[in-house]
RODREN-227960 format. One line per 3 residues: number of its first residue (from 1); their letters; for each residue x, y, z of C-alpha. Coordinates in nm, 3 decimals, m for minus. Layout:
BEGIN
NUM) A) X,Y,Z  ...
! end
This chain:
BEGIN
1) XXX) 0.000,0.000,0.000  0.118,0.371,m0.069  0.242,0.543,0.204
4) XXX) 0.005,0.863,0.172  0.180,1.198,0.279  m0.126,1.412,0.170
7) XXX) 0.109,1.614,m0.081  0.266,1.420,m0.336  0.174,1.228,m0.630
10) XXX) 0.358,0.819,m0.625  0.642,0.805,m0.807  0.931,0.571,m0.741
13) XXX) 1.052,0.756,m0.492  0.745,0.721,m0.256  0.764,0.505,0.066
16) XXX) 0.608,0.158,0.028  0.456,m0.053,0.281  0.565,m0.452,0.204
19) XXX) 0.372,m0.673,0.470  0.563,m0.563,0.756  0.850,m0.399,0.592
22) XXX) 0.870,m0.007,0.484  1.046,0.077,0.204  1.182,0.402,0.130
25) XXX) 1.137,0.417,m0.213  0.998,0.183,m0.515  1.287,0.076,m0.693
28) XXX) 1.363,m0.292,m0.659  1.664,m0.469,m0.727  1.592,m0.786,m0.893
31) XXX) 1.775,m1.106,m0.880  2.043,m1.160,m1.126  2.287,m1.447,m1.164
34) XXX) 2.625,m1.324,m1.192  2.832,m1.687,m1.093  3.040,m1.522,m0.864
37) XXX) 2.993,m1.773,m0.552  3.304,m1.964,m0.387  3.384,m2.302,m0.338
40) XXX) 3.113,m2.504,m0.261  2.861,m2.236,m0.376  2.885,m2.065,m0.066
43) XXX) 2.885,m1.660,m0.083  3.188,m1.491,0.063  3.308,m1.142,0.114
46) XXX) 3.263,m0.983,m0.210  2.928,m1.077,m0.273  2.836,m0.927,0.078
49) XXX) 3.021,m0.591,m0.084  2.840,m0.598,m0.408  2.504,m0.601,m0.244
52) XXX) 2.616,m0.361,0.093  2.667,m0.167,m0.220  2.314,m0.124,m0.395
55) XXX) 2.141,m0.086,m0.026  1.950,0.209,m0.138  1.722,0.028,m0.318
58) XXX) 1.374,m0.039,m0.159  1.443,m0.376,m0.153  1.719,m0.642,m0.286
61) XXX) 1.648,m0.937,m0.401  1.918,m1.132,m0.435  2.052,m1.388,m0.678
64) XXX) 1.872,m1.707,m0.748  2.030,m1.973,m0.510  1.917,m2.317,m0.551
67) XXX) 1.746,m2.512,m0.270  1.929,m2.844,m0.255  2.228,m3.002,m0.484
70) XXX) 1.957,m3.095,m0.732  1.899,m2.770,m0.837  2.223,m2.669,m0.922
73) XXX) 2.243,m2.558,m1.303  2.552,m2.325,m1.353  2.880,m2.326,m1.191
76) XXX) 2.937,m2.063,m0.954  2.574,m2.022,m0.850  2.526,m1.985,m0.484
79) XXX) 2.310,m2.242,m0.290  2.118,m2.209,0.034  2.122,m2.571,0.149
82) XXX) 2.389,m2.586,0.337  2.596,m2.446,0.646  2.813,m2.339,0.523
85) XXX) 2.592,m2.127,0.263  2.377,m2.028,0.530  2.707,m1.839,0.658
88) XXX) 2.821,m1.689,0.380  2.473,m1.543,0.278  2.480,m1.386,0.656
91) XXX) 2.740,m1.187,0.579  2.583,m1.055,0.288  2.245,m0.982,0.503
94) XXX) 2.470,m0.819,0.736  2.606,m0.561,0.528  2.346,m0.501,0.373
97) XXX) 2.125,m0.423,0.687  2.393,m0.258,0.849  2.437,m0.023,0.535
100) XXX) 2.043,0.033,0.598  1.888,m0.201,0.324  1.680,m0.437,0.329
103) XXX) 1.671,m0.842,0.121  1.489,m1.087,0.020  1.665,m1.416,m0.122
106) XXX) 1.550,m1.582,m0.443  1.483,m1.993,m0.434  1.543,m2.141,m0.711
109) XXX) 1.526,m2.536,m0.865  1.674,m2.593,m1.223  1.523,m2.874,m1.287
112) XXX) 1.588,m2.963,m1.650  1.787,m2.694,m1.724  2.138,m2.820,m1.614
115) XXX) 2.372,m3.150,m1.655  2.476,m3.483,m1.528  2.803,m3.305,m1.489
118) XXX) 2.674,m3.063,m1.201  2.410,m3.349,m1.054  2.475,m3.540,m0.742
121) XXX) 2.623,m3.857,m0.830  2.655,m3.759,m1.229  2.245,m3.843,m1.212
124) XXX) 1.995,m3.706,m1.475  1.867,m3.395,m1.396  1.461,m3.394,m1.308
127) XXX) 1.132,m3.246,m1.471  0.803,m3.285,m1.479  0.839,m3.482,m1.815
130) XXX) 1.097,m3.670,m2.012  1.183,m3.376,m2.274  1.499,m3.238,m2.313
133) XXX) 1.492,m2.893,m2.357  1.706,m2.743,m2.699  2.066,m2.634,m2.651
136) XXX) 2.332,m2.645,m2.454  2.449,m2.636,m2.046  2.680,m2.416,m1.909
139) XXX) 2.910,m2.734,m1.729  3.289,m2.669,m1.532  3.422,m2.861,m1.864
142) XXX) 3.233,m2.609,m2.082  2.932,m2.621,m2.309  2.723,m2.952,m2.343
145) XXX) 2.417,m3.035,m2.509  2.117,m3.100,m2.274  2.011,m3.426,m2.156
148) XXX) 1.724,m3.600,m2.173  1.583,m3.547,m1.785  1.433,m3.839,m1.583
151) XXX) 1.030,m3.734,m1.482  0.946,m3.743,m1.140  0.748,m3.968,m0.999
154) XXX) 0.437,m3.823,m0.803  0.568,m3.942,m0.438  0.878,m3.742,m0.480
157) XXX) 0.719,m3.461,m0.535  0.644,m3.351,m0.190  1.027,m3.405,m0.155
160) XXX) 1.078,m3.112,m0.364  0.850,m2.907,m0.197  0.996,m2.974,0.133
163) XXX) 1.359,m2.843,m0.012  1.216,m2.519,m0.101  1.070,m2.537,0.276
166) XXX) 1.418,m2.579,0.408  1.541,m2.362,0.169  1.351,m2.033,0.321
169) XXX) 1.416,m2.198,0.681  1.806,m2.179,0.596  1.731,m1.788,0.458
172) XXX) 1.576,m1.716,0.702  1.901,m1.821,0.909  2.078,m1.642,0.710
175) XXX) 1.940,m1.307,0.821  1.727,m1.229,0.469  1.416,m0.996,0.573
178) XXX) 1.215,m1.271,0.325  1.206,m1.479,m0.007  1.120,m1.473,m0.344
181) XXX) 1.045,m1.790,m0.515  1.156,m1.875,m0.846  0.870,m1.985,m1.094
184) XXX) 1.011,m1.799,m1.427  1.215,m1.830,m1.679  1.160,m2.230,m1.788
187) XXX) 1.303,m2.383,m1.433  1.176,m2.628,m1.213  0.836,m2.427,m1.135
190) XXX) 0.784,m2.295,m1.441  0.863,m2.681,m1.626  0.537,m2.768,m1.418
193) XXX) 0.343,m2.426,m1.540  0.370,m2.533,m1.889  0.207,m2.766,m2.095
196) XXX) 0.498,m2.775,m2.299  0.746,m2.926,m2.062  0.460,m3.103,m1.825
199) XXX) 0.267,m3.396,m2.034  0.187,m3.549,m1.688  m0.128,m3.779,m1.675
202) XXX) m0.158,m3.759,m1.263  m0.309,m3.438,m1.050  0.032,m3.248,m1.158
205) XXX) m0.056,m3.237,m1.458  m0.318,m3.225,m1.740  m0.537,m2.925,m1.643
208) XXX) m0.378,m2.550,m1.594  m0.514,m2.576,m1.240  m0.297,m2.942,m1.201
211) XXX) m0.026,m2.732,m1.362  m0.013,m2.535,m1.093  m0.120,m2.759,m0.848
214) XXX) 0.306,m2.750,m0.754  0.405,m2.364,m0.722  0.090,m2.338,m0.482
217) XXX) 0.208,m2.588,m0.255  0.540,m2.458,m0.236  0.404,m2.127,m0.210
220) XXX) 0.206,m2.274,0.076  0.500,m2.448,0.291  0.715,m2.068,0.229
223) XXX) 0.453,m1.862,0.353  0.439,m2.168,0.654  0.768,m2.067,0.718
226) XXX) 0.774,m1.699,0.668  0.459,m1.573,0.644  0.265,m1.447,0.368
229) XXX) 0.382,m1.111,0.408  0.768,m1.174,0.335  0.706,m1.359,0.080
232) XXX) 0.709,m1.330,m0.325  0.654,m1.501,m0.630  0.824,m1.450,m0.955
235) XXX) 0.630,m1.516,m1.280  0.756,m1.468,m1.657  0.434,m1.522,m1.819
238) XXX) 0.516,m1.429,m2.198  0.909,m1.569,m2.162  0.908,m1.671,m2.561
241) XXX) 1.228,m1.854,m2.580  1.460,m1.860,m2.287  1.526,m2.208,m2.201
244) XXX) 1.330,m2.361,m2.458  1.004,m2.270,m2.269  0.633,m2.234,m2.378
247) XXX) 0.240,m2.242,m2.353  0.004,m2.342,m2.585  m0.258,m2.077,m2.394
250) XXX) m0.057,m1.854,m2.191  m0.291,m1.644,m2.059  m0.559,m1.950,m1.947
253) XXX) m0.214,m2.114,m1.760  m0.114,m1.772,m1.591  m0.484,m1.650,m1.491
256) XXX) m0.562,m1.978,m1.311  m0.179,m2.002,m1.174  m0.224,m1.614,m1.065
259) XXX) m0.600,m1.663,m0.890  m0.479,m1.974,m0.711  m0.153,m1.801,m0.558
262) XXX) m0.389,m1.525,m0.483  m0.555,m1.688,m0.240  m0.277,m1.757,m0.019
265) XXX) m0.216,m1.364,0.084  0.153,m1.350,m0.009  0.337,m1.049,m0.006
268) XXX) 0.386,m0.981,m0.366  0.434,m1.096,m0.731  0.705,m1.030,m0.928
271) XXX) 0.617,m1.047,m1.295  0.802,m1.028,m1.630  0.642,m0.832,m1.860
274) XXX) 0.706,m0.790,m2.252  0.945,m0.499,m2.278  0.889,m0.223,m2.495
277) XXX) 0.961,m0.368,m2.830  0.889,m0.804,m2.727  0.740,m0.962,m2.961
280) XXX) 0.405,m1.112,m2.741  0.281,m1.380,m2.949  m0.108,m1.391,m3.018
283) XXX) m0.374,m1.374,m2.780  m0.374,m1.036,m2.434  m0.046,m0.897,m2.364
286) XXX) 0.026,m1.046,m2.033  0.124,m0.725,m1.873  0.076,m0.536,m1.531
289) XXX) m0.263,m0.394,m1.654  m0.361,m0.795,m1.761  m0.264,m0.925,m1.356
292) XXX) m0.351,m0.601,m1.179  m0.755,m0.749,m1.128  m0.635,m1.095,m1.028
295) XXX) m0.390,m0.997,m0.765  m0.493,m0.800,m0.445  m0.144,m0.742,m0.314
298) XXX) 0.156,m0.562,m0.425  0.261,m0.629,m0.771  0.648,m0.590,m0.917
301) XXX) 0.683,m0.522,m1.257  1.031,m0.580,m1.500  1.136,m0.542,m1.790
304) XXX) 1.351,m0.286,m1.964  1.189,0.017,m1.759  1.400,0.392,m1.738
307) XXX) 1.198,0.661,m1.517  0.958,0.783,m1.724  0.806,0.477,m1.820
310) XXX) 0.859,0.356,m1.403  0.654,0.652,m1.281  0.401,0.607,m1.571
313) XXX) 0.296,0.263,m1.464  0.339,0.359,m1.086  0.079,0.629,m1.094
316) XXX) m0.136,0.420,m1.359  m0.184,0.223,m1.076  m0.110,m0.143,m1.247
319) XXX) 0.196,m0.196,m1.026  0.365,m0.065,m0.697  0.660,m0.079,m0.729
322) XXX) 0.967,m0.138,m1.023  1.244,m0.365,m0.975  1.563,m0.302,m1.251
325) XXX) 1.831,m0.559,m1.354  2.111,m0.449,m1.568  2.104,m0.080,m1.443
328) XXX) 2.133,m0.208,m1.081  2.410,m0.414,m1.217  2.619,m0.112,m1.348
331) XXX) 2.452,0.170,m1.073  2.545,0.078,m0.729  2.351,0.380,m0.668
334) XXX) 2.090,0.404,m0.907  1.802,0.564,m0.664  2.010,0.827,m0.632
337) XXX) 2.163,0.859,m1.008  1.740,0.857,m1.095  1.687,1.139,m0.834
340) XXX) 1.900,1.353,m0.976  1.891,1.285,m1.291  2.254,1.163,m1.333
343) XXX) 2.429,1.000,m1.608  2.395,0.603,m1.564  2.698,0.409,m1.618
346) XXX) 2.674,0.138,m1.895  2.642,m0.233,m1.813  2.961,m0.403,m1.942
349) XXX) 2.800,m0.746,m2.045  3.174,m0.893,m2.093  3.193,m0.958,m1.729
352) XXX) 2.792,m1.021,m1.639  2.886,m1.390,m1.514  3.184,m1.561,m1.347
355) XXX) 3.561,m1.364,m1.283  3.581,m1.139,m0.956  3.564,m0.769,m0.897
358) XXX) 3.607,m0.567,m1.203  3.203,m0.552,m1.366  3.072,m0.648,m1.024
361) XXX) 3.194,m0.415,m0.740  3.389,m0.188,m0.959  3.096,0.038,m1.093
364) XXX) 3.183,0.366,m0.945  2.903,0.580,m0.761  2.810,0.954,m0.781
367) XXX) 3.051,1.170,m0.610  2.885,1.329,m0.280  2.677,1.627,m0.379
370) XX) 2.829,1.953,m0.286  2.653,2.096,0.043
! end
């Protein structure tokens, strides 16, 4: 809800209240994988810097970080199953609270979209359905076509359910003021979504409402954990052709998906739009204004937004609040370089994943303003 000073119109600059969390302003950070965790994909110091760094958003969220072994899909990816992670996140938490921020942790599950090479035991990755998606994995011995995953079988799923579970119990360790869970961009969640990837004859699958029969309980067991309030969902409705991904009705599969997790008064939902120029495919463009009548709580938007266009759909009233990707990447300070109107620095997309410092704490901030 909007923070109501009696004088000013929202823009991204307005307070927001999130469940029991006030933000100071709208601009969200959202999660972006950048393969820059240590041995054992634990966090360490430098990740703790590079978010301590971009504390003036409203709210981090951080990187993806999968919820058990099995979901490990890229080298370098931080995890959140383990002690060890658990301890490197806190640092991160710390630094960031202590530089007056405040962050939420992304779970994530791969499912198909990784390798025997990075599975437990060299096993076949898992899906709702034996199909291999198109193209290649990122492996530690380099680029490697997909696999063929093995299907889970309907008494493991509650196994999978119960890592995300543990998953926001270890977060929550960790120090993270909440979670976002990962149902975008053709992983585990989003396999199940989409009749596509999930030809499943039992109650996972079949009907859009068995589709989502999975990302509801999970949704359910998070919230158990956290509470509805600091807790989020991320959905990439009209994703077109990352990770081989697709719908045969889109807006059917994301309108019962969006009503069910509805019900379960979570905090927000972070949703993908098409950018400016996507292409959307027939049928509504799944956009803020398409969600905004199915979803009583506060609604993220992404995708390729500057200011203008941020304070348009702000005060349109379709979303709350605007989380940014590569312009967090390259703006440790972006609230501020918006504010006034500052040059931004370009991303440089050589170093986006893997390597150390330079492209990932090395973006230099404003200088002070003079007083």
């Amino acid at each position: 809800m909007f923070i109501d000073d009696g004088m000013s119109q929202i823009d991204i600059f307005s307070p927001f209240r999130l469940g029991p969390l006030t933000l100071p302003n709208r601009v969200v950070m959202a999660p972006m994988t950048r393969n820059r965790a240590g041995p054992g994909n634990v966090p360490h110091a430098l990740n703790a810097t590079y978010y301590a760094q971009r504390a003036g958003a409203g709210l981090i969220v951080a990187e993806a970080s999968q919820v058990s072994p099995q979901g490990l899909g890229y080298p370098g990816t931080p995890g959140i199953h383990s002690a060890e992670q658990v301890a490197g996140w806190r640092l991160a938490t710390e630094a960031v609270h202590q530089a007056g921020g405040r962050i939420f942790l992304q779970l994530w599950h791969v499912g198909r979209i990784s390798h025997p090479s990075l599975q437990p035991g060299g096993m076949l990755p898992i899906a709702p359905s034996a199909i291999a998606p198109a193209g290649q994995a990122w492996t530690l011995d380099g680029m490697k076509p997909y696999v063929t995953p093995r299907p889970l079988e309907t008494a493991e799923i509650p196994h999978i359910v119960e890592q995300f579970r543990n998953g926001a119990a270890n977060a929550k360790a960790a120090g993270f003021d909440g979670v976002e869970i990962h149902a975008a961009h053709g992983y585990l969640l989003d396999q199940f979504l989409r009749d596509m990837t999930n030809r499943r004859t039992d109650i996972y699958g079949g009907s859009a409402t068995n589709r989502a029969r999975l990302v509801v309980e999970v949704m359910e067991a998070v919230a158990g954990e956290w509470g509805g309030g600091r807790v989020g969902v991320h959905l990439s409705p009209t994703n077109l052709a990352f990770n081989d991904i697709s719908d045969s009705d889109p807006a059917q599969t994301f309108t019962t998906a969006v009503r069910a997790l509805d019900r379960l008064g979570l905090g927000y939902l972070h949703l993908v739009e098409p950018g400016p120029v996507d292409p959307v495919g027939p049928g509504p463009r799944l956009d803020a204004k398409f969600f905004r009548p199915l979803w009583r709580s506060a609604l993220i938007v992404n995708k390729a937004y500057d200011l203008a266009r941020a304070n348009a759909v702000l005060q349109s009233g379709a979303a709350d609040l605007v989380s940014f990707a590569t312009l967090y990447l390259a703006n440790p300070d972006l609230p501020e370089r918006l504010r006034r109107g500052a040059p931004l620095n370009p991303p440089d997309r050589k170093t986006f994943y893997g390597g150390a410092a330079p492209g990932y704490t090395d973006y230099p901030p404003l200088p002070d303003e003079p007083h």
